[in-house]
C-alpha positions in Angstrom: 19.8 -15.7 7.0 17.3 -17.2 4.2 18.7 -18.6 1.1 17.6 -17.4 -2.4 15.8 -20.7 -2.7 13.7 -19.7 0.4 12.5 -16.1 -1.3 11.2 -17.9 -4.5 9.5 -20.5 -2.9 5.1 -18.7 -2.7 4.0 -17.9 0.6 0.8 -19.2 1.4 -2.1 -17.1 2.3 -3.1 -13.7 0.6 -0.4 -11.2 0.2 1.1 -8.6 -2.1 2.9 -9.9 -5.1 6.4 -8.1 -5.4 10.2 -8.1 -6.3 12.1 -9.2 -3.4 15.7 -7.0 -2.9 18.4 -6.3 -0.9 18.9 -2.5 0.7 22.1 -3.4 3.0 21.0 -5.2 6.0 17.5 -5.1 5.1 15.2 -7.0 2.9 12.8 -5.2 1.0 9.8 -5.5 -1.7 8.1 -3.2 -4.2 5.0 -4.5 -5.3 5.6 -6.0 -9.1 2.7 -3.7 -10.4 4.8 -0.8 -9.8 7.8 -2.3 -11.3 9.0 -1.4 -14.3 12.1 -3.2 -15.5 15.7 -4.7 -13.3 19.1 -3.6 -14.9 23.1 -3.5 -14.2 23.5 -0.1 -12.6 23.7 2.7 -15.3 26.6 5.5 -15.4 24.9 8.2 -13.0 26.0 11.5 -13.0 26.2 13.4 -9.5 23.5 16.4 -9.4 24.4 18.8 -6.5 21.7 20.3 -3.6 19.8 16.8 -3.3 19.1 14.6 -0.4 21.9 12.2 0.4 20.4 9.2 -0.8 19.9 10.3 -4.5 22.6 9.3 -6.2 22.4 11.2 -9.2 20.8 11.4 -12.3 20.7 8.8 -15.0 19.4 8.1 -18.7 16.6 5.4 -18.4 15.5 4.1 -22.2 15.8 8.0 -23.1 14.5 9.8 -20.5 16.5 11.4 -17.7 15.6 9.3 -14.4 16.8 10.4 -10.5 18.7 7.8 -8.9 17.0 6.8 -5.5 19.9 4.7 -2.6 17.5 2.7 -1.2 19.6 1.5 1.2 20.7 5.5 2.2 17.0 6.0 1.8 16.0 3.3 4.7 18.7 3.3 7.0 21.6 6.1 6.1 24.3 4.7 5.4 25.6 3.1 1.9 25.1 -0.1 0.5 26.6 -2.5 -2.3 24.5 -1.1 -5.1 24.3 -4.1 -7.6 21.2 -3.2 -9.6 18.8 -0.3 -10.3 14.9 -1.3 -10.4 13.2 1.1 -12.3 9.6 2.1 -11.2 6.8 4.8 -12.8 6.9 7.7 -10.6 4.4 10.7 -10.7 6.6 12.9 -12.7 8.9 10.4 -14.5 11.0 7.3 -14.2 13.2 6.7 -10.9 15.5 4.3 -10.8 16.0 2.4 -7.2 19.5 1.4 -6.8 19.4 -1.7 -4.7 21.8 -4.9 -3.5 20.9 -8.1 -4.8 17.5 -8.7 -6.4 16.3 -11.6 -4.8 13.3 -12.6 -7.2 9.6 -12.4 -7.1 7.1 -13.6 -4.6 3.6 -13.4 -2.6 4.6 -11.1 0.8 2.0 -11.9 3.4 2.3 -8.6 5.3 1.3 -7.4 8.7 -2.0 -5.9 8.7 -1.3 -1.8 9.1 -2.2 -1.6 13.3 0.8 -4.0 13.2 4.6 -3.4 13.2 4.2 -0.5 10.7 2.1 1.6 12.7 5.2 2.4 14.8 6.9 3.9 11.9 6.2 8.2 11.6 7.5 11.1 9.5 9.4 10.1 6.2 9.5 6.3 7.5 5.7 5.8 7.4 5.7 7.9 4.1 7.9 4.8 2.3 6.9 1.5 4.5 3.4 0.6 3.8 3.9 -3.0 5.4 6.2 -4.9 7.2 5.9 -8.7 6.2 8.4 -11.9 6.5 11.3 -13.5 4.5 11.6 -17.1 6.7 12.7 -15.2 10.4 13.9 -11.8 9.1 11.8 -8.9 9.1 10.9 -7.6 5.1 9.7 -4.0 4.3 7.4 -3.7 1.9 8.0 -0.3 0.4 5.6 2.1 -1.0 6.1 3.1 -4.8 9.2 5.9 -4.6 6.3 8.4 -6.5 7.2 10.7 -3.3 10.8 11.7 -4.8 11.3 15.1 -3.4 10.6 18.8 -6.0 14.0 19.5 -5.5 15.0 16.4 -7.1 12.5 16.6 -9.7 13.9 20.3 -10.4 18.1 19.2 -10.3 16.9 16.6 -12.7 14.8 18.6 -15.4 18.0 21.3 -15.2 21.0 18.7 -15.6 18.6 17.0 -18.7 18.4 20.8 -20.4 22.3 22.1 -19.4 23.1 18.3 -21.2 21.0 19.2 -24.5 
């Protein structure tokens, strides 16, 4: 296990600069260019007929946001959800509920013929890269744009039933 000392200290070497997190057992990264803002979890309302891993729906800085388990999201079962991380999606704001956030650093990843080209189907749709964090393995996650219609849909109705 690495110690928070060991996740803010730069990797050499190119890489992807991103906000290092805790999904359960894994380690994970969103690149900081997609990030939008870290926060205490918000109160999140349940929205029936989603995917297990959305949580629910939730008011980010005005706007109705999906909630997105990342830890449901990567490995199916739930997680200690300590903070949301809130990221620009194609049709709104999405707010990642994650463990610990870890801090920011350079992620020297794997080139794609690597680890991650053994991911398929939804997996390969989220992991863009698999990279390090001292000896465990890190997933460096593609933006959560791909949030399903459905969700989009439960959203935009739970926003207008609450007007």
């Amino acid at each position: 296990m690495v110690g928070h000392s060991d996740l803010l200290t730069p990797a050499t070497g190119a890489g992807v600069i991103a906000l290092v997190f805790r999904a359960g057992p894994l380690y994970c990264a969103l690149p900081l260019d997609e990030v939008v803002e870290t926060m205490r979890p918000l109160p999140t309302r349940p929205l029936a007929g989603t995917p297990p891993y959305v949580r629910g729906l939730t008011i980010l800085r005005g706007a109705p946001a999906p909630v997105i388990d990342v830890t449901r999201l990567l490995t199916g079962v739930d997680g200690e959800i300590s903070r949301y991380v809130a990221v620009q999606a194609g049709r709104g704001p999405v707010a990642c509920a994650t463990g610990p956030v870890l801090g920011v650093r350079r992620i020297d990843v794997a080139p794609p013929e690597g680890p991650a080209a053994l991911f398929t189907g939804v997996t390969k749709a989220l992991i863009a890269a698999v990279g390090t964090v001292g000896t465990d393995p890190l997933l460096l996650l593609r933006s959560i744009r791909a949030v399903p219609d459905a969700v989009w849909e439960a959203a935009g109705g739970a926003a207008e039933a609450a007007a």
